[in-house]
LUMMARZA-29433 format. One record per residue (C-alpha): x, y, z; chain; residue in three letters. Coordinates in steps of 0.1 Angstrom, whole numbers, plus 5000, padded with zeros to 4 digits. Layout:
N
<<X, Y, Z>, A, Ala>;
...
***
This chain:
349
<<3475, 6036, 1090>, A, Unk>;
<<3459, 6055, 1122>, A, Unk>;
<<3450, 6090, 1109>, A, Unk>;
<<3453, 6103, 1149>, A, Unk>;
<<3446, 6135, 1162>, A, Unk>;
<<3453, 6156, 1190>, A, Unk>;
<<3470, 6139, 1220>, A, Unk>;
<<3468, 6103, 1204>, A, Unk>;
<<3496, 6077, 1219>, A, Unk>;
<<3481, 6047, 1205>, A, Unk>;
<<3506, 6022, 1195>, A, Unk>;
<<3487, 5991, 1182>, A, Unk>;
<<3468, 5987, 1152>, A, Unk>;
<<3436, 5976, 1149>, A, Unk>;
<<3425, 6008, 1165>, A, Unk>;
<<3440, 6021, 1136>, A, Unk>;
<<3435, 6012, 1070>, A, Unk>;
<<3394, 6024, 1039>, A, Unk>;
<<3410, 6035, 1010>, A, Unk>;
<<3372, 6147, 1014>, A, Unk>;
<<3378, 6215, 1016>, A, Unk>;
<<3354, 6238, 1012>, A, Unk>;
<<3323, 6246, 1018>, A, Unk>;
<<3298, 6220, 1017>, A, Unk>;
<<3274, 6234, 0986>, A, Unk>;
<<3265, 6196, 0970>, A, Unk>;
<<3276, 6176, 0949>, A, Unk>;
<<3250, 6167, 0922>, A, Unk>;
<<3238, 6130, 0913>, A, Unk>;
<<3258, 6137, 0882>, A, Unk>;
<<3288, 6140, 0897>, A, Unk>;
<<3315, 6118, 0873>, A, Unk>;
<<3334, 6097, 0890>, A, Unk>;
<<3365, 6098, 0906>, A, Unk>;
<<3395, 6095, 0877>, A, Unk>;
<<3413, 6067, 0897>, A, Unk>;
<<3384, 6050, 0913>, A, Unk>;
<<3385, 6045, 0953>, A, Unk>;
<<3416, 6027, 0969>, A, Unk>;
<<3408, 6000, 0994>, A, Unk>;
<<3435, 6001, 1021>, A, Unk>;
<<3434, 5967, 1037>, A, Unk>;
<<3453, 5952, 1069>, A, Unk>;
<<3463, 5919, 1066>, A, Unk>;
<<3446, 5908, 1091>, A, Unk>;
<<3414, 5919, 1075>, A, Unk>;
<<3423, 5906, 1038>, A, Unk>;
<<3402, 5878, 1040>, A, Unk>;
<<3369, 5889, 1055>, A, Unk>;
<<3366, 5925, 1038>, A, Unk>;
<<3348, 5907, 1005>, A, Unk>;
<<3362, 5935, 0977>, A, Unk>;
<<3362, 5912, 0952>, A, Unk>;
<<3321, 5925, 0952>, A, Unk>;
<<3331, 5960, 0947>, A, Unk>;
<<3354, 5955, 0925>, A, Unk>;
<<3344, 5974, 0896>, A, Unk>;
<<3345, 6003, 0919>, A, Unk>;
<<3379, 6003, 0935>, A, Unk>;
<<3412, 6013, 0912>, A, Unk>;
<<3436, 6006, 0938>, A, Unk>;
<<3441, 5977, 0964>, A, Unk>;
<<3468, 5984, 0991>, A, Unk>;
<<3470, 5958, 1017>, A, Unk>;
<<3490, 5968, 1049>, A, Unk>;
<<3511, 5939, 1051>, A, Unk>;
<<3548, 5953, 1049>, A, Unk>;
<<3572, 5961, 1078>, A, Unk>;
<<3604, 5974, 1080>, A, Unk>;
<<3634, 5949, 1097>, A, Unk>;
<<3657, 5956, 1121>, A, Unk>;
<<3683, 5962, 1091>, A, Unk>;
<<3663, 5980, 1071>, A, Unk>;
<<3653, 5955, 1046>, A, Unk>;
<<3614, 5954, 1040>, A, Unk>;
<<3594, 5919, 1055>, A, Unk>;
<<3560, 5910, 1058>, A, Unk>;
<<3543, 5920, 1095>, A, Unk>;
<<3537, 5887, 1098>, A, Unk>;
<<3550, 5855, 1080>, A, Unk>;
<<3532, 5850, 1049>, A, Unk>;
<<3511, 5881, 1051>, A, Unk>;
<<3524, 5893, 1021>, A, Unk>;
<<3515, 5859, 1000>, A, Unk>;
<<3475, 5863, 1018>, A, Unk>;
<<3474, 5904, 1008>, A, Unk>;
<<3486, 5895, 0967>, A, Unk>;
<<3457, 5866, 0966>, A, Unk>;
<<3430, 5888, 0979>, A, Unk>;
<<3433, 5912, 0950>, A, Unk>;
<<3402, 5928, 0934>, A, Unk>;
<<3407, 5914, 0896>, A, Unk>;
<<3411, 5943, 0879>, A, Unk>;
<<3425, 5963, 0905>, A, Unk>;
<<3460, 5982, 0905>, A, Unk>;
<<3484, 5967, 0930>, A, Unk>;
<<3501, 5991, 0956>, A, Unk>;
<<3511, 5977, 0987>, A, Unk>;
<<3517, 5994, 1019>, A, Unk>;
<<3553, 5994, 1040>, A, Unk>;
<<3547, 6005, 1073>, A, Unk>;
<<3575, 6007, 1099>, A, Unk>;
<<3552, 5979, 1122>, A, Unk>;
<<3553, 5948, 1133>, A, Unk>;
<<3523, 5921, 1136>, A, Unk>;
<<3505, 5955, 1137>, A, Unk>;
<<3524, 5976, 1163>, A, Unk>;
<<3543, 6006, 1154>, A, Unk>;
<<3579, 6004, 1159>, A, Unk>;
<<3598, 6035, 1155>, A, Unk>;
<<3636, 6019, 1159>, A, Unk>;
<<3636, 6003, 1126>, A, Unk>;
<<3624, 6037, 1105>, A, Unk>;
<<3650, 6055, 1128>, A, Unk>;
<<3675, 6032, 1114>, A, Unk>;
<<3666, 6037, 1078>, A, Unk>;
<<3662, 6079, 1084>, A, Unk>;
<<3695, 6081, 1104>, A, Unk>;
<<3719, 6051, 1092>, A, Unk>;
<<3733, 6050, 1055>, A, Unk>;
<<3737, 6017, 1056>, A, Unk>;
<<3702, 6011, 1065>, A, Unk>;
<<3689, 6031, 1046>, A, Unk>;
<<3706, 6018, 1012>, A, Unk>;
<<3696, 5984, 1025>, A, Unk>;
<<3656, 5998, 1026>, A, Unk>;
<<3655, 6019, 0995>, A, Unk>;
<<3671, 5986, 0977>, A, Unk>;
<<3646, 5961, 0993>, A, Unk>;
<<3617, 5984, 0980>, A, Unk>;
<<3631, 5983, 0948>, A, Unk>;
<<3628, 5952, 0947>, A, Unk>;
<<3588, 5948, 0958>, A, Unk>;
<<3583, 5974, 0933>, A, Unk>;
<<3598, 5955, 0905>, A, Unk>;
<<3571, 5926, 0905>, A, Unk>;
<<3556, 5923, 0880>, A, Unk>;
<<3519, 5924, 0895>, A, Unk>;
<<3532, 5954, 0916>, A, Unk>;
<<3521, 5992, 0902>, A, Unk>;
<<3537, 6015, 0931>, A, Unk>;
<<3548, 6015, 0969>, A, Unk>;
<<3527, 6035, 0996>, A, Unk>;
<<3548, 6041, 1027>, A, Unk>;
<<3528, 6047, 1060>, A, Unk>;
<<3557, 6057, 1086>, A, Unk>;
<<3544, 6069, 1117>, A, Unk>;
<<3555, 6077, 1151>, A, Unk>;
<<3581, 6097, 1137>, A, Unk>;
<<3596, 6127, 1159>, A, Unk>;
<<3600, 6162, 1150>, A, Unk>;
<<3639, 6162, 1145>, A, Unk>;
<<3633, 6137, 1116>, A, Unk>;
<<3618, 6163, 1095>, A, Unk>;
<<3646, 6164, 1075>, A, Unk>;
<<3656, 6132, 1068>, A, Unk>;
<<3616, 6118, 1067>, A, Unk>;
<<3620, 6142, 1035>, A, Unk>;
<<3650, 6131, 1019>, A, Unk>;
<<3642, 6094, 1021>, A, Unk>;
<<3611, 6101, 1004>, A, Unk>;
<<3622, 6118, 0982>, A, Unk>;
<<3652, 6098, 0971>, A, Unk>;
<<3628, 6063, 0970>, A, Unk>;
<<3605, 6092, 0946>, A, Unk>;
<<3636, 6087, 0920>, A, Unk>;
<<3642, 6048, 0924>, A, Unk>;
<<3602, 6044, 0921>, A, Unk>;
<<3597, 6069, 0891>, A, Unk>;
<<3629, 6052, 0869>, A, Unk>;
<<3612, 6019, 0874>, A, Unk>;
<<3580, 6037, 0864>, A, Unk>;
<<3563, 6030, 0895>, A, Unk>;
<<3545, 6052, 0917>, A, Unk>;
<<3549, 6062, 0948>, A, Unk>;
<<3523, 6072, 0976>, A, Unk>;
<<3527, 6087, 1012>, A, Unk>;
<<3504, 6085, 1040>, A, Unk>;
<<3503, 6117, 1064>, A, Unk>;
<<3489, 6121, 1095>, A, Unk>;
<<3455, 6151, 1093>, A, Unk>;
<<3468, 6182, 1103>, A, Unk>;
<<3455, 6220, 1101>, A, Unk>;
<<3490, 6239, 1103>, A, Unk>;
<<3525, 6229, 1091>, A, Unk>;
<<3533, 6225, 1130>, A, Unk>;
<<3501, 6202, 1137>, A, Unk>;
<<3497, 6183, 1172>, A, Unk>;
<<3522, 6168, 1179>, A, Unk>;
<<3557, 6159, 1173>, A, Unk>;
<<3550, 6134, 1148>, A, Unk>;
<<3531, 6161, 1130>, A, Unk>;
<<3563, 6183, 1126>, A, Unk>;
<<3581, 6150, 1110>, A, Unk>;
<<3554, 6152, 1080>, A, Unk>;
<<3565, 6181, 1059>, A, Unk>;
<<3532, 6185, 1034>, A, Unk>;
<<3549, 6212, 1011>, A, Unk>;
<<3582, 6194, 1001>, A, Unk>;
<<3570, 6154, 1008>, A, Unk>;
<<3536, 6165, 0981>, A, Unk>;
<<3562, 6173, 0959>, A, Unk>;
<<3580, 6143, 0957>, A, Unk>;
<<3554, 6117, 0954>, A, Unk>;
<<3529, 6109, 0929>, A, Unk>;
<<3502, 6103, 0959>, A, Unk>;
<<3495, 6117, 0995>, A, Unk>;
<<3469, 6099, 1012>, A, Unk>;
<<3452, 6119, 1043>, A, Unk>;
<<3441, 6104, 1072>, A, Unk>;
<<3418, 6122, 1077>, A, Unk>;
<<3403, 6100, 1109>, A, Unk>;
<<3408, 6098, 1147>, A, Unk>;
<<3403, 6125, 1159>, A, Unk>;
<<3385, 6106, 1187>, A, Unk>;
<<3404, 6073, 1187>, A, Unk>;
<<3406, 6045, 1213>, A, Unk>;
<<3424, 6062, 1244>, A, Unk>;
<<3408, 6099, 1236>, A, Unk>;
<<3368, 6089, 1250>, A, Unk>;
<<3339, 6086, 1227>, A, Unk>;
<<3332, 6117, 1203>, A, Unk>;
<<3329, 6113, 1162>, A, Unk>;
<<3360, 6098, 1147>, A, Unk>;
<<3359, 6122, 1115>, A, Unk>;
<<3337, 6152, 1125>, A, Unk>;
<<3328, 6170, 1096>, A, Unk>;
<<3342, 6204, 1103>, A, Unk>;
<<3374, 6194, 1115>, A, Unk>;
<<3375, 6171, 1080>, A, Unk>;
<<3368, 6205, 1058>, A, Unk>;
<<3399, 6222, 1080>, A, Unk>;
<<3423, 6198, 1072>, A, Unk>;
<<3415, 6199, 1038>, A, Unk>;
<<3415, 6233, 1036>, A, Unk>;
<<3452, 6230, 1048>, A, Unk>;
<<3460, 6203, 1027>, A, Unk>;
<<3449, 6218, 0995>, A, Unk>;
<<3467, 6252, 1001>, A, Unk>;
<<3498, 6234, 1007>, A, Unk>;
<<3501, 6198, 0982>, A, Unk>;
<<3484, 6198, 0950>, A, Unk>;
<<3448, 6189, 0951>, A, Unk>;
<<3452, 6166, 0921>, A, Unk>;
<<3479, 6145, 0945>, A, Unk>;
<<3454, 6144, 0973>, A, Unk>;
<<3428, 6113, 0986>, A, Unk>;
<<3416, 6115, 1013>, A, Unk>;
<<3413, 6088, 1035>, A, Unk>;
<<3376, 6080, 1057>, A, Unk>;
<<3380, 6044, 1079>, A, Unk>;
<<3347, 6021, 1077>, A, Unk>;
<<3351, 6016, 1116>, A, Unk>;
<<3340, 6031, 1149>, A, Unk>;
<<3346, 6021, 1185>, A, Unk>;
<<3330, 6012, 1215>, A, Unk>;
<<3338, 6032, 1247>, A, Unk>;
<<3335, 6020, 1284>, A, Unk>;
<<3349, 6054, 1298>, A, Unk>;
<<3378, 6065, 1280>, A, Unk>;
<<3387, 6030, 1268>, A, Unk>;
<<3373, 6017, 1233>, A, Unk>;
<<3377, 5990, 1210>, A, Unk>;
<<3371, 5994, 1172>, A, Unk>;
<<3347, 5976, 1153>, A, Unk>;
<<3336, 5974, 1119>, A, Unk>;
<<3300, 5992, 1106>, A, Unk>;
<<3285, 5960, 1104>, A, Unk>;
<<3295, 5953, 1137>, A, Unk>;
<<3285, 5983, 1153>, A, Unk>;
<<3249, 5987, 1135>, A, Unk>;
<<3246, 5949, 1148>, A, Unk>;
<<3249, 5954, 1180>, A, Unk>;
<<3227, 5987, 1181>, A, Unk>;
<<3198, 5960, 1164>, A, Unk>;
<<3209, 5933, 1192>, A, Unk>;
<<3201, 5955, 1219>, A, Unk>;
<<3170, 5977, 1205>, A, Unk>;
<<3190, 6011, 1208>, A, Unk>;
<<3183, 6038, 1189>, A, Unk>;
<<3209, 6051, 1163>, A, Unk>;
<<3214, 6089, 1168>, A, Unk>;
<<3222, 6115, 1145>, A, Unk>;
<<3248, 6144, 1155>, A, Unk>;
<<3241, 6172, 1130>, A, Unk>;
<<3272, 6190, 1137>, A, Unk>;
<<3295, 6164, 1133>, A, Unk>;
<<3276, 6147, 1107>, A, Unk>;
<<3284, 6110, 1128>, A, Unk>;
<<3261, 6082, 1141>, A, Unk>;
<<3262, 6073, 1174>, A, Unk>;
<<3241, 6054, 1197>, A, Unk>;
<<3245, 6043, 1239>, A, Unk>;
<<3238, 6014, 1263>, A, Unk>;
<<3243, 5996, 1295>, A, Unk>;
<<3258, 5958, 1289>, A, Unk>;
<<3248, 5929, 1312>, A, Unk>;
<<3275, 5944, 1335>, A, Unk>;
<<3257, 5973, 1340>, A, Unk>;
<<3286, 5993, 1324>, A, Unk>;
<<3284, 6026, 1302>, A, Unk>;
<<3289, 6020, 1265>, A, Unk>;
<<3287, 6055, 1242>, A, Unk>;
<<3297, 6042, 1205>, A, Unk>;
<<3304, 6069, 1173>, A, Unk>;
<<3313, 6050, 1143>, A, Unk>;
<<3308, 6063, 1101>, A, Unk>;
<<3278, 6047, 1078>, A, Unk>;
<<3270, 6057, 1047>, A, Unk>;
<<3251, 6088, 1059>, A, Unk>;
<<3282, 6101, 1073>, A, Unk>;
<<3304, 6089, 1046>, A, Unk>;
<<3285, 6111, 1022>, A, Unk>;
<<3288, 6139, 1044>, A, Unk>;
<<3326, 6135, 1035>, A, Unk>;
<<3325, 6128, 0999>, A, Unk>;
<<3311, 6158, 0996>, A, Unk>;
<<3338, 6178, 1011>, A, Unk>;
<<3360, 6156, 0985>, A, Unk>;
<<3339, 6162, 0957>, A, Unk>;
<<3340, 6202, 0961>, A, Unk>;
<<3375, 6203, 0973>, A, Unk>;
<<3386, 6193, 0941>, A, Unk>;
<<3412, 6164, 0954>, A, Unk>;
<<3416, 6131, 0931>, A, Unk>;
<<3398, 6105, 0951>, A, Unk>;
<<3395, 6088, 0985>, A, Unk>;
<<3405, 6057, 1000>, A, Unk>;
<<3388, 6035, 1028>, A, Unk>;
<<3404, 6024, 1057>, A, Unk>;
<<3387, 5989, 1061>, A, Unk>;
<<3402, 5972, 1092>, A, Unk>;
<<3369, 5953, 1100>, A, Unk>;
<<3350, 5933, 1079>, A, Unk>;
<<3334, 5946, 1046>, A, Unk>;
<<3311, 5977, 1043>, A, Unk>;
<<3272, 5981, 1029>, A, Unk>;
<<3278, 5983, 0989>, A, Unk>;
<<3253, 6014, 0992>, A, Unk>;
<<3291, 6032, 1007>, A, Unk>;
<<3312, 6015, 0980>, A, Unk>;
<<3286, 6029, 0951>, A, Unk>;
<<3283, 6064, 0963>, A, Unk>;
<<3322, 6068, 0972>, A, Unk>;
<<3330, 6055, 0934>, A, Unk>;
<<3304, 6083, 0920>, A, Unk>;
<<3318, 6110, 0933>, A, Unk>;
<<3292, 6117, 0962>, A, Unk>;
<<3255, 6120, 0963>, A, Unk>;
***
């Protein structure tokens, strides 16, 4: 689930899971909160160490990214038993919706969904095996995060969708769709093209935005969800998908550049190592992000932009008066400060 923007050729995850158009006029302290509750989009990798069960009251909808695609077509876990690990770590309480991604142990691999978009056999192979996740009992719905895709699979990105829509919706599941942040129909890139908002928001019950990286690990440091660039892709989003289908997505992380190379780190993390080495966390006002520079014991550059709850805010906002139906976090690191998980299930502060 990497949300990235202009120019992004990452292929490995974490870089990458948690889980808003308008102008930014307040939200109110009495803001009611959102109808679903916030969705906590989890890698497996993280299941363990991001603690929801203490936010539980707060979160409607746990999606662990644990699901691949195989070489076949049928649906697998990413990694053995990551499936079993995701469906233990669930919130009580929580609806169950768990993520199919076409990756492997966290790497995007685009033969497998090329199989499934361009091979009937495949394809009947895929639809049937999520069927069959969706039928478990504990299971509420399917959220497919397919990425990587190119622009001449348009077409048939749409018509899988849309015939897993049916299977899902006669089994009265739901189905969810994440999509890359874009500001026109034509976006960034190629993989931009693939993710038709108009037709795909009418097929699915969900469309979660990833509305992050637009400075990502390859890119060089800069915000990862400036604030004004947030408020333009929502301001596509909601002219094109119904707001009422729309969550947009924030991810609890940051990174850590040396040049134009970074490595992404949770909050905690981040704000840690600011504390370890008595740096002062700075505030851009134009991009609403925190971000804060050293020199390490090598005597290297480090510039690091990551979200807290300051920023987060900033965001929910934008949610709140955009009128879409909630947010999810990405949380690929670690937990986050409950202060975030309080004011995200509110509404905004």
């Amino acid at each position: 689930m990497t949300g990235r923007t202009a120019g992004s050729r990452r292929a490995v995850l974490p870089a990458v899971w948690l889980l808003l158009i308008g102008v930014l006029v307040g939200c109110g302290q009495n803001s009611p909160p959102w109808r679903d509750g916030v969705t906590a989009a989890v890698p497996y990798w993280n299941v363990g160490a991001a603690s929801l069960d203490a936010h539980a009251d707060r979160i409607g909808t746990y999606s662990p990214w644990a699901y691949g695609i195989a070489p076949d077509g049928t649906v697998v876990p990413q990694q053995p038993g990551a499936d079993r690990a995701a469906a233990r770590a669930r919130p009580p309480g929580t609806r169950y919706v768990p993520t199919v991604a076409n990756a492997r142990n966290g790497t995007f691999e685009y033969g497998p969904v090329s199989a499934v978009l361009h091979d009937p056999a495949a394809r009947a192979r895929h639809v049937r095996s999520l069927v069959r996740l969706a039928e478990q009992p504990h299971v509420a719905g399917i959220d497919l995060d397919y990425e990587d895709l190119r622009a001449g699979d348009r077409a048939a990105f749409t018509a899988l969708v849309r015939q897993v829509a049916d299977a899902l919706q006669a089994r009265h599941r739901t189905l969810s769709v994440d999509l890359f942040a874009k500001t026109t129909d034509a976006g960034y890139a190629p993989r931009n093209i693939a993710q038709d908002y108009a037709r795909l928001g009418r097929e699915v019950d969900q469309v979660r935005l990833m509305a992050y990286d637009y400075h990502w690990e390859s890119s060089g440091p800069g915000p990862v969800a400036p604030v004004r660039w947030v408020r333009q892709v929502l301001r596509y989003a909601v002219r094109t998908i119904d707001p009422d289908k729309i969550v947009l997505g924030m991810s609890l992380s940051g990174y850590d550049w040396v040049g134009r190379r970074g490595t992404d780190h949770g909050i905690a993390a981040l704000q840690r190592t600011a504390a370890d080495r008595h740096v002062p966390v700075r505030w851009d006002g134009q991009a609403k992000a925190p971000w804060y520079a050293y020199t390490d014991s090598r005597g290297r550059h480090h510039e690091v932009w990551f979200e807290n709850q300051r920023s987060v805010d900033a965001k929910l906002a934008l949610a709140r008066t955009s009128g879409v139906a909630g947010v999810f976090f990405w949380v690929n690191h670690g937990s986050a400060d409950g202060a975030v998980w309080r004011a995200a299930a509110d509404g905004g502060g």
